[in-house]
C-alpha positions as CSV (number, residue, x, y, z in Angstrom):
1,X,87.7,89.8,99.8
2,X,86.9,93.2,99.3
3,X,86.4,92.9,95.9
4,X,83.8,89.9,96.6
5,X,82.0,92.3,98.8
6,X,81.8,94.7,96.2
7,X,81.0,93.3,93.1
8,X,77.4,91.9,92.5
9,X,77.9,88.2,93.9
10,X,77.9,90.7,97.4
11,X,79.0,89.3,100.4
12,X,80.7,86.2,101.5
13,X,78.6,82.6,102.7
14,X,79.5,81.6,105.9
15,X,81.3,78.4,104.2
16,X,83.0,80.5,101.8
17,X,84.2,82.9,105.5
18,X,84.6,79.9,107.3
19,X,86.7,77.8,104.5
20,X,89.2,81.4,104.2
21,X,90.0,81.4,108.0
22,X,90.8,77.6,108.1
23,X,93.1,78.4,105.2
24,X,95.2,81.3,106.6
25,X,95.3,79.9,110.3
26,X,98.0,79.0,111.8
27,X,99.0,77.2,115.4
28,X,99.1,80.4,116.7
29,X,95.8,81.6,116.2
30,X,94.1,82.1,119.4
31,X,91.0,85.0,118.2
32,X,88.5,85.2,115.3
33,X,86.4,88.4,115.5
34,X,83.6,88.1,112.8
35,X,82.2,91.3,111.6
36,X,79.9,92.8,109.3
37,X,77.2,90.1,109.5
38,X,74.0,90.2,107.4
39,X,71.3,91.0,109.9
40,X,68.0,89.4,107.6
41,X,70.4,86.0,106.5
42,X,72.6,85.4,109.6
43,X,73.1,85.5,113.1
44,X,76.2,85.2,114.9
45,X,75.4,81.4,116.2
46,X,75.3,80.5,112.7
47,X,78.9,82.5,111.5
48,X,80.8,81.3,114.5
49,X,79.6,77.7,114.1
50,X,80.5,77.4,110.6
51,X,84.1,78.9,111.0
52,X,84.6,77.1,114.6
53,X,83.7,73.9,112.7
54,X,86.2,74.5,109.6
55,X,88.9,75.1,112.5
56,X,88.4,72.1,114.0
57,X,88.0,69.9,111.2
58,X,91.4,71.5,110.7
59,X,93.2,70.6,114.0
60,X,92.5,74.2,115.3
61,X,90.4,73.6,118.2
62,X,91.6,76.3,120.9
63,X,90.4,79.3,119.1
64,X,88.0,81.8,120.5
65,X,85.2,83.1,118.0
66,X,83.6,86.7,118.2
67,X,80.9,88.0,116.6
68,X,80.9,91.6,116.2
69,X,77.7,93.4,117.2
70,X,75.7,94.6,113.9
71,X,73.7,97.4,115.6
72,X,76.2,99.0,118.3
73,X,79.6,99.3,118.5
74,X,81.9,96.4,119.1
75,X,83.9,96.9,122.1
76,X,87.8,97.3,122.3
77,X,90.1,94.7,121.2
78,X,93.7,94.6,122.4
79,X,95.9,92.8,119.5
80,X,99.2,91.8,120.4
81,X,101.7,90.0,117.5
82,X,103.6,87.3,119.8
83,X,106.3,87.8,117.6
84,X,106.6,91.5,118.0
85,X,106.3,91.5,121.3
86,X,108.5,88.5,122.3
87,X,111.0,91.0,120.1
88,X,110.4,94.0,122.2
89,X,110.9,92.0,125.2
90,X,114.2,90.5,123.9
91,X,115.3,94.2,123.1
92,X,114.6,95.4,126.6
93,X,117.3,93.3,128.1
């Protein structure tokens, strides 16, 4: 991806963004955050409806979508792996 971004083709379609996060989700996905949106050929309605569509189209249809703010900064995200922590927990005992 960051070499998309880079090279003269610049950055990614809302299709293309949409089509890579239907491909690498899984059952567990619960969050998208969407980041680095063009602010003259996008908005955030139009980048969360094209991934949330891909996702459902793709059986995925209990995922939140973010859109990061363009002009301010985002605010804080917790992250949590469910694998790690069901690990930690397991540990603990």
């Amino acid at each position: 991806m960051k070499q998309r971004i880079l090279s003269r083709h610049g950055h990614l379609s809302n299709a293309a963004a949409a089509d890579l996060v239907a491909e690498v989700a899984t059952e567990t996905l619960s969050h998208v955050v969407l980041g680095h949106l063009s602010r003259d050929c996008n908005s955030p309605d139009l980048a969360s409806s094209a991934v949330s569509s891909r996702l459902e189209a793709k059986g995925h249809r209990r995922v939140a979508i973010q859109c990061a703010p363009s002009e301010e900064d985002a605010p804080i995200l917790r992250v949590v792996c469910a694998r790690m922590e069901r690990t930690r927990l397991t540990s603990e005992l």
